[in-house]
N, C-alpha and C positions, 0 to 999 in steps of 0.2 A: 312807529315804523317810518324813517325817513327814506326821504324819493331824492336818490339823487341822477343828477342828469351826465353824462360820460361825454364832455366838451370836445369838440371835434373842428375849433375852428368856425362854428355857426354864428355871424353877425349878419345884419342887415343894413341897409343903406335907409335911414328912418326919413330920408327927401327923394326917395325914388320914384320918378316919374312914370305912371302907370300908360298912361294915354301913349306918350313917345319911345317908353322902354327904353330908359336911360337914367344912369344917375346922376344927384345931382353936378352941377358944375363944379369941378374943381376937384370934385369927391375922393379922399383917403382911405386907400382899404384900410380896415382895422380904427383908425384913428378916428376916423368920422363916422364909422359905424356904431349901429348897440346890440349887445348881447341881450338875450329873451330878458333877463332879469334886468336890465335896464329897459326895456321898451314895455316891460309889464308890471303893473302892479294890481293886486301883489306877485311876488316873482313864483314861475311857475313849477319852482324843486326847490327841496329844502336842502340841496346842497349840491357841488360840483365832487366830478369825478377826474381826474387827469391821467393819462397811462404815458409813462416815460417814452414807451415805442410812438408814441406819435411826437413826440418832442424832441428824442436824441434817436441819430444815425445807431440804430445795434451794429457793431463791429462783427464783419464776418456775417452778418444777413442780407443775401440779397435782395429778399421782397420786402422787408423791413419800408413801412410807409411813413415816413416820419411827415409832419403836416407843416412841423414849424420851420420854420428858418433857422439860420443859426444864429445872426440876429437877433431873432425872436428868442430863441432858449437862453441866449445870455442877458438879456432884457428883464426875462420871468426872474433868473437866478438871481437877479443885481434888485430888480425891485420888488421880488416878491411874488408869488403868485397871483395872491388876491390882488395886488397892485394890477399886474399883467393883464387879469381875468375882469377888473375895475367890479369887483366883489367883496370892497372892501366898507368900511365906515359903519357907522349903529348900527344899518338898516342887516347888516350879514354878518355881525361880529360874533356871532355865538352859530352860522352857520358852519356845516362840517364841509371842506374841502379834501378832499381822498388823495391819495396819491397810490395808483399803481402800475406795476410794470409792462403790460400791455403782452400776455403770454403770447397768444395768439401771434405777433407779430415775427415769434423765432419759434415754432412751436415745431417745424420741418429741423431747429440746430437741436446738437445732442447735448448742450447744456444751456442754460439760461443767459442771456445774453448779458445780463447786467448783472457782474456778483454783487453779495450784500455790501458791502462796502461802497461799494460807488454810488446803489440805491439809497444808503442811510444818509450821505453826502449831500445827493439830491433832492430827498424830502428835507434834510434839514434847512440848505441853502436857499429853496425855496418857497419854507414854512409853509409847508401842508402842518392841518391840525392833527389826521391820521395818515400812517403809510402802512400797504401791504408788503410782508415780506415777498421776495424775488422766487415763483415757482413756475414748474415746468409739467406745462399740459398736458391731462391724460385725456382722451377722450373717450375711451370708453366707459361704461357705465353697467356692466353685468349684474343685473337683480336675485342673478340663481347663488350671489356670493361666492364664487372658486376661490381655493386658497392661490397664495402666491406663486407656486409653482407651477398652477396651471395659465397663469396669468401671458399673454403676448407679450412675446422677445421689447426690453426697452420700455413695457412697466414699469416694473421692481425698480430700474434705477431713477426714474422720472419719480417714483413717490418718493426713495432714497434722498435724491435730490431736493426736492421740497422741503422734506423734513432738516435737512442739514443745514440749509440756505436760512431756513428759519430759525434752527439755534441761534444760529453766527448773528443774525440778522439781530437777535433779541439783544445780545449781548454787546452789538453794539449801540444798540439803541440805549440800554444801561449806561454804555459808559459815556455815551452823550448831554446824560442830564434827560433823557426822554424827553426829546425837544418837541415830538410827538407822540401820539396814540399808536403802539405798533400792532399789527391785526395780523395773524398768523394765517398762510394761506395753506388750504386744507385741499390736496389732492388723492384722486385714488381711483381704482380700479371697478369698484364696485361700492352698493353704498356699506358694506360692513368694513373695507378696507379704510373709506372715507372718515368712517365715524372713531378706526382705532388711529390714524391720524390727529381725528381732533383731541381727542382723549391724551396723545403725545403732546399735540402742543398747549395745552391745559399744566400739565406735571412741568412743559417749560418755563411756564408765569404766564403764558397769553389770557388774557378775559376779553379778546374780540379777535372770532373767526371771521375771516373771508373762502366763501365757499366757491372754490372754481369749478371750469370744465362745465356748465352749468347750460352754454348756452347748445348746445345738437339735441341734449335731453329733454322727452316728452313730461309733461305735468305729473304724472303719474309716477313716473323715476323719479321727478326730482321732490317728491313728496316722499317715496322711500328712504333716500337718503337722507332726508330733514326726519324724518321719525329715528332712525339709527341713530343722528347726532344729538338728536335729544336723550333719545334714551341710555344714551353714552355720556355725555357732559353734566355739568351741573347746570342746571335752571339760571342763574345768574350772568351766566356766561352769555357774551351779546354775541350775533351772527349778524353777517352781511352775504348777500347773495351778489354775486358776481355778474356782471353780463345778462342779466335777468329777462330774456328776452320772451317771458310768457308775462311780462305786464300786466297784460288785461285780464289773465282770471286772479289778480293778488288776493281778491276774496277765498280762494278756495287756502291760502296761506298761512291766514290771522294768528291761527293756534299754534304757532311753531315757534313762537317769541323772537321773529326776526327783528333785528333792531334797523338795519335799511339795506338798501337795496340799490343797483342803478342801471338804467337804462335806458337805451337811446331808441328804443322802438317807434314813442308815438310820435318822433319827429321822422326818422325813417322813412314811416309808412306814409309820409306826406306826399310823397315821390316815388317810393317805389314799391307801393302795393299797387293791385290791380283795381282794388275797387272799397279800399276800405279806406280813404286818403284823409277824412274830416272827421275830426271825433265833436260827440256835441253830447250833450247830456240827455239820458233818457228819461220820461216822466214815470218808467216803472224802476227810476234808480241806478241801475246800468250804465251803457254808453251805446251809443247809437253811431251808426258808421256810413258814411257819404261818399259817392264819389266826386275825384273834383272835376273838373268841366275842362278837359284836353282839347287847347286852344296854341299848338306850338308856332313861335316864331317860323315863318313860310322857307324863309332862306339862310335860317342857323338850322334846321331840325334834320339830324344826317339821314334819315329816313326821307323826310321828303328830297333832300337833297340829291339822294339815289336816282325818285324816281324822275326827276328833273333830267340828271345826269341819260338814266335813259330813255329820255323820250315822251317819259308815260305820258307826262302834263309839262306846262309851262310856268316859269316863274309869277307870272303878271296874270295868269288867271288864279295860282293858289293866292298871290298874295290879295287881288280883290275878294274870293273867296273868306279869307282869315279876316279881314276888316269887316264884311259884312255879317262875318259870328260875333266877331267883339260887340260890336255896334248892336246887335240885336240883344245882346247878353246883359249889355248896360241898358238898352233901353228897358228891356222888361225888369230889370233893379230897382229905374227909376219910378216904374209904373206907368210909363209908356209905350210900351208894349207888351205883348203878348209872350206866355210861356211855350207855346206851340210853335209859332216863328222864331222864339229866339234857340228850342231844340231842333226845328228843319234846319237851320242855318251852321248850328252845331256841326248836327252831323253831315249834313253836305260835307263840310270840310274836314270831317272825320272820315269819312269813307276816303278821301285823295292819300292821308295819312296812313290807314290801311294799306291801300294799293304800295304806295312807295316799295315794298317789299319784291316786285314785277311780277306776283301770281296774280291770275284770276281772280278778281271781285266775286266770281263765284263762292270761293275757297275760303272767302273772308264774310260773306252771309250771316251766317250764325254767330262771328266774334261783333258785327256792327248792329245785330239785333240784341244781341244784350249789352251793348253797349247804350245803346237808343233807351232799351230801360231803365238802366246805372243817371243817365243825366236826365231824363223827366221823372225820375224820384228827384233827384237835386233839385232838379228847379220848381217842383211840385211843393215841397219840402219850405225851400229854399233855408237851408239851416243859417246862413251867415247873417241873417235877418234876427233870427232870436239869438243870438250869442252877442254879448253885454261885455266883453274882454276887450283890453287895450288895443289889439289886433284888427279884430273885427271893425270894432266901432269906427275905428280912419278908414282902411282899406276897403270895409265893405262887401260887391262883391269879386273882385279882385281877389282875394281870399280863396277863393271855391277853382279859380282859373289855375289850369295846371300850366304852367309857362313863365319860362325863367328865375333865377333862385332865391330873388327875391320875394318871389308870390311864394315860391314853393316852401322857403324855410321859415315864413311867417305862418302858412298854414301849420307847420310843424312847430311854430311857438305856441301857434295857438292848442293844436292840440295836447302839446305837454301841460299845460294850464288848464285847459278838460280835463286831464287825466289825473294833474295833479292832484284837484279837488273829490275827482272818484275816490282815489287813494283816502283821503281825507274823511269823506264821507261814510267807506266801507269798514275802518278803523272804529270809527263814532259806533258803528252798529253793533259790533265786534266787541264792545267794550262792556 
């Protein structure tokens, strides 16, 4: 089962100055950065994901978020992807680079924003090893199976859709010389509508599913639906799960002969969980979960910035404040000082962060006492002390500091490389 990781524009500045919060002199976005799989060894996915909606304008989508430039997409097209992604040479030349359409991104238009033709274009132009055919998100997931007539208006035609977009889509992939791996994307309403889907695009020649719609469904759904497509397809037939955003229990998976999988969870959750931000390995096998130490810039963070704005506090007391958490953070790192002063000092400057919002400290009691507990497990703990990763080992504990996006998407390197090896390890057991 491969882990691949759904690229979203994540690079670091590998000379970023921790102490002054700035990068290096002179520094180039992109060009002077590294991608996780440059800055880690070994890399931490066995392979990238690419969705077209982040790369090309969808025509006629308004919220369509494309990340590249256009620059940038004609740059990818002209050198390559692996070029573009610098994922190329021995060390990744048998790794699987994905390409798919990024449903989600037009999933509000009534047809797919990219037909197959301009899709087969664009994997080809860009040599992805595999591409998902062009489908249109269902999201619902009904487990009592209704037949199609009971199905919500704009269903029928979204699986319709799918299914068509995928013939066409095969066919041209044939008459290309299959310049790639084409992987039929399988949508649907329920999981038995899902599984006679895949069943159609089997009779079409596909021998690799892409299972959508995957990501609002609880484990337990998407375990239905993986028992329907098995027991619908032939054994043989490889499956990719889509947007996989239940990651961390993949053990409860193994039996379902997925071939991989991709997800952007455990970099995500580096920054925008509440309290699950560090992953680190568990001694009972598992993964064990941290939070990281919210330390924000005094006069970038629009929260404090608020309560500045009204009144609450002053710039020149938060920013002494925020220097004397740093300062105490690092000193108990070094072992000079203490883990009790360097969590007073924390949350001192955590409660002002709180307030920013102009209610009562009263009203915020109960969020700053469990927070109080969230970072003297951290610093109890101190996990970025026993982590042995590329990451870790430079930055230290800079690592665990929630504050600006360089700490934050290296935490998120890191974690993808915890997790990779779970993946790795749950497999081995499985076997």
């Amino acid at each position: 089962m491969k882990f691949l990781y759904s690229d979203t524009q994540d690079y670091v500045d590998p000379e970023y100055d921790f102490l002054t919060d700035r990068n290096a002199p002179g520094r180039r976005r992109y060009w002077d950065d590294v991608y996780a799989h440059e800055l880690m060894t070994p890399s931490p996915y066995d392979g990238l994901l690419v969705s077209m909606s982040a790369v090309r304008q969808a025509d006629g989508v308004a919220k369509s978020k494309v990340r590249y430039s256009t620059a940038e997409e004609q740059r990818m097209l002209r050198d390559g992807v692996r070029k573009f992604l610098r994922y190329g040479g021995p060390k990744f030349k048998d790794s699987m680079v994905l390409g798919d359409c990024g449903a989600f991104a037009y999933a509000d238009s009534e047809t797919p924003a990219y037909p197959p033709q301009e899709v087969v274009e664009f994997y080809t132009d860009a040599g992805f090893t595999h591409g998902v055919s062009p489908d249109h998100i269902i999201f619902d997931c009904l487990t009592d199976n209704p037949p199609a007539s009971e199905a919500a208006p704009g269903v029928i035609e979204r699986f319709d859709i799918t299914l068509a977009n995928a013939r066409e889509f095969l066919r041209l992939t044939d008459a290309e010389g299959y310049p790639f791996e084409p992987l039929g994307a399988v949508q649907g309403w329920s999981p038995k509508s899902m599984a006679d889907a895949a069943v159609q695009l089997e009779k079409m020649g596909y021998r690799y599913l892409a299972i959508g719609g995957l990501v609002p469904l609880k484990v337990d759904v998407i375990k239905q639906v993986l028992h329907a497509l098995r027991d619908a397809i032939k054994p043989e037939t490889n499956i990719h799960l889509l947007g996989f955003a239940k990651a961390d229990t993949i053990h409860q998976f193994t039996n379902f002969g997925i071939t991989s999988f991709d997800s952007t969870s455990p970099l995500i959750r580096a920054f925008k969980d509440a309290k699950a931000n560090y992953y680190l390995e568990s001694p009972k096998g598992g993964l064990d979960y941290y939070a990281a130490i919210r330390i924000p810039q005094a006069i970038e963070n629009p929260r404090l910035m608020q309560g500045i704005k009204r009144g609450i506090f002053s710039a020149e007391d938060l920013q002494r404040r925020e220097e004397k958490a740093l300062t105490a953070l690092r000193k108990f790192d070094s072992g000079n000082g203490k883990a009790k002063d360097a969590l007073d000092a924390v949350m001192d400057y955590q409660q002002f962060l709180t307030l920013g919002d102009g209610h009562p400290i009263e009203q915020h009691e109960k969020e700053l006492k469990k927070m109080r507990v969230l970072v003297e497990r951290t610093l109890e703990d101190a996990p970025w002390k026993r982590c042995r990763c590329s990451v870790c080992s430079k930055a230290g504990v800079e690592v665990i500091i929630f504050r600006s996006s360089n700490r934050n998407k290296r935490r998120g390197f890191h974690n993808l490389g915890v997790y990779h090896k779970h993946v790795q390890r749950t497999l081995e057991k499985h076997r």
